[in-house]
C-alpha positions as a printed Julia matrix, in Angstrom:
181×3 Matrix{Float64}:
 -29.19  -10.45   19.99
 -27.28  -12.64   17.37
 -23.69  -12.75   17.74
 -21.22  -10.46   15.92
 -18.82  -12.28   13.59
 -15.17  -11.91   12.35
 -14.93  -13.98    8.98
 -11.2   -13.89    7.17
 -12.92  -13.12    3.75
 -11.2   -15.34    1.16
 -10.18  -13.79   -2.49
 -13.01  -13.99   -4.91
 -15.86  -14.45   -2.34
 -18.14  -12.02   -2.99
 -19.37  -10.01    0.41
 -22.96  -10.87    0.06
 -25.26  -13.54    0.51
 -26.91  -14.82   -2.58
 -25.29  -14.23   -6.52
 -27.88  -14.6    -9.25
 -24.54  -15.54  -11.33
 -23.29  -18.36   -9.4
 -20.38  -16.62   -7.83
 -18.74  -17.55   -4.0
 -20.41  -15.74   -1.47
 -20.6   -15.25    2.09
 -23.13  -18.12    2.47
 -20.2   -20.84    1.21
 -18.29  -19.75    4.89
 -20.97  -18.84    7.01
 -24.1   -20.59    8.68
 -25.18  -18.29   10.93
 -28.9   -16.74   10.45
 -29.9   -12.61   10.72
 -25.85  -11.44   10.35
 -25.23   -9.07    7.28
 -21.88   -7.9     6.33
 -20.83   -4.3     7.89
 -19.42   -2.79    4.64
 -17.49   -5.12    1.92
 -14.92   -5.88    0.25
 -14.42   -6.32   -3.32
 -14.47  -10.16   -5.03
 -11.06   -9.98   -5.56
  -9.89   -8.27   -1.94
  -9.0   -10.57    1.31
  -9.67  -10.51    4.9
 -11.36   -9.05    7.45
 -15.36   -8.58    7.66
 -17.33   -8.25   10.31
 -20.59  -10.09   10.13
 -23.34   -8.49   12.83
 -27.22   -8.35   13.39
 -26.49   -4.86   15.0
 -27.73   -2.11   12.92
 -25.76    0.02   15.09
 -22.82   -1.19   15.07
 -23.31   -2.48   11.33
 -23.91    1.58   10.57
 -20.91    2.59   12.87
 -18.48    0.27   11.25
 -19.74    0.57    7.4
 -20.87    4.05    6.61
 -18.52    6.4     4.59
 -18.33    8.82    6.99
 -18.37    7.54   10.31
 -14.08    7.88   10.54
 -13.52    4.1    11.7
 -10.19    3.3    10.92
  -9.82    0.79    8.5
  -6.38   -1.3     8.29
  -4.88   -2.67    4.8
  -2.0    -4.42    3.68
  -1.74   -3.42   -0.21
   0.97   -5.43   -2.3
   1.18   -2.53   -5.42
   3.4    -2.73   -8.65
   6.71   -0.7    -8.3
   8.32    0.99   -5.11
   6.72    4.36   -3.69
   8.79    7.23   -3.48
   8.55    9.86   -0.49
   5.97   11.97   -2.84
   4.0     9.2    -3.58
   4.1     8.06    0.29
   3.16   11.79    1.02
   0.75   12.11   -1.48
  -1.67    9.12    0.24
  -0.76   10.35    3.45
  -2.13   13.89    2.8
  -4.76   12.89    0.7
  -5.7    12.38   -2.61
  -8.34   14.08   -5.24
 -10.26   11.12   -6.75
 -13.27   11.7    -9.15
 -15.47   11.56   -6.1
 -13.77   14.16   -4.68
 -10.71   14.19   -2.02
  -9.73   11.72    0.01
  -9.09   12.27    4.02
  -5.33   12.17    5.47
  -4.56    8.34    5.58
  -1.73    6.61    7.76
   0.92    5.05    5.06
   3.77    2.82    5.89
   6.19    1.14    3.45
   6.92   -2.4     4.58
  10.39   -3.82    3.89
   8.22   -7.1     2.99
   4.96   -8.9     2.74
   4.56  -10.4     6.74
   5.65  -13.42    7.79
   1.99  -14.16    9.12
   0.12  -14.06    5.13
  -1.01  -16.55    3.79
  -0.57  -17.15    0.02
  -3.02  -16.56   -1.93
  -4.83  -19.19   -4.65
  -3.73  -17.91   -7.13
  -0.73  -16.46   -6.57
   0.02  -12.44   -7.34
   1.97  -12.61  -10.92
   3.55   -9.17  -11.63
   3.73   -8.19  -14.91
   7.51   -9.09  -16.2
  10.12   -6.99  -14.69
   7.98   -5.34  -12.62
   9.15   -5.22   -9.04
   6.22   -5.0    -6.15
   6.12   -3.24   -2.77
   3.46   -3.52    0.12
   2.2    -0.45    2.11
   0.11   -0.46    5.3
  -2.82    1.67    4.98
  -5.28    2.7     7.9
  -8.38    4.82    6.34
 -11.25    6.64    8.17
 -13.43    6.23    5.42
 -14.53    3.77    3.56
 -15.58    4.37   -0.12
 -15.59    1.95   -3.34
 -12.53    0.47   -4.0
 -10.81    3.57   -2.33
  -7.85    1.46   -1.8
  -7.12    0.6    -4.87
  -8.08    4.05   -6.41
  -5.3     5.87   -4.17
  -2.51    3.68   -4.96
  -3.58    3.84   -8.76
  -4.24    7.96   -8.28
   0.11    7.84   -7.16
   1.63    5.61  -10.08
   1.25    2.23   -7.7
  -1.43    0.01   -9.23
  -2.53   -2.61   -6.18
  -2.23   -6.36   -7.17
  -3.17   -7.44   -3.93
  -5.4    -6.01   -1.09
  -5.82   -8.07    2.29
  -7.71   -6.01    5.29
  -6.66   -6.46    9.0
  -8.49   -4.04   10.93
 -11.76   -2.9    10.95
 -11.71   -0.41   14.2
 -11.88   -1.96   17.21
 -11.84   -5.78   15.23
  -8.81   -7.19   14.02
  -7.88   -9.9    11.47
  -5.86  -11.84   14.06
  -4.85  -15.41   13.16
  -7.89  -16.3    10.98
  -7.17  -17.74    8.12
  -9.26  -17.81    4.84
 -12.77  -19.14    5.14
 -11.85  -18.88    9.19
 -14.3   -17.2    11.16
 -15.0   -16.49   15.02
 -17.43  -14.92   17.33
 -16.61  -11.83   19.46
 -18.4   -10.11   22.1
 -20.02   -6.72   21.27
C-alpha cells in the first residue's frame, strides 16, 4: 500500500494532476506515484488535502455524505451578527437544497500561525473583514463559500485545517508529509 499524504495546498493550485490549460496542479508539489486527492479544494482555496491510494479511505474522507468533519478558517467581508452566526450554525437552504447544522465560531482575528498569502486579501475600500471557524460534515462544491455568501458575508479567503481525523498542523504551502493510515 502507498502511503497516505498531507499536502498544505497552496492558493491557485488546482487539486488535480494534469491541466490541459497550463494551470498549477498537484503534480508541481508532489512526486509520489498511485496517490489521488480525497475530495478538493477550489484553485483559489488553501490548505489541507489528503493525498491517498486508499479507495477506502479516499471514499470515507471525500464523499458528500459520509459526515467527516471538515475544518475551515474563512476570512469574509463585514462582521457576522448573532443571526447570521445562527443562520450557518442551523443550516442554510442553498439551490442544492439545505445545508446540515455546521459548528461556527467568530475569531477575534486571523491566527497567529497563517501564513500570508501571495497575493495578499485586498478588501474592497471601507470594507472591514472578519474570520469564522467552520467545521462541516459534508462536503459539497464550494459549500463554504456559498454559506457565507447565502448570510450577507462574501468569503475572500478560505484556508482548510482539518479534514477528520488529519489536520493541517505546521505545514506550510507546497509542504507536505506522510502519515500512517
Amino acid at each position: 500500500m502507498l502511503p497516505t499524504l498531507l499536502l498544505n495546498k497552496p492558493f491557485r493550485v488546482l487539486s488535480q494532476f494534469t491541466d490541459p490549460d497550463g494551470r498549477a496542479t498537484l503534480a508541481d508539489w508532489i512526486d509520489v506515484p498511485g496517490v489521488y486527492a480525497a475530495g478538493r479544494l477550489d484553485f483559489d482555496s488553501e490548505g489541507l488535502l489528503v493525498l491517498t491510494s486508499d479507495g477506502r479511505l479516499k471514499a470515507r474522507l471525500a464523499q458528500a455524505d459520509s459526515a467527516t468533519p471538515k475544518t475551515y478558517l474563512a476570512q469574509v467581508e463585514g462582521l457576522p451578527d448573532v443571526r447570521a452566526l445562527d443562520r450557518l450554525e442551523h443550516g442554510i437552504r442553498l439551490k442544492d437544497g439545505p445545508t446540515r447544522p455546521a459548528q461556527v465560531q467568530l475569531l477575534p482575528r486571523a491566527p497567529g500561525w497563517l501564513w500570508r498569502r501571495d497575493p495578499p486579501v485586498a478588501p474592497r475600500a471601507g470594507k472591514r473583514t472578519s474570520w469564522l471557524e467552520i467545521t462541516l460534515t459534508e462536503g459539497r462544491n464550494r459549500q463554504v463559500r456559498r454559506m457565507t455568501a447565502a448570510v450577507g458575508l462574501p468569503t475572500l479567503r478560505l484556508v482548510r485545517t482539518r479534514v477528520g481525523p488529519y489536520a493541517l498542523g505546521t505545514l506550510q504551502p507546497g509542504e507536505s508529509t506522510i502519515v500512517d493510515q
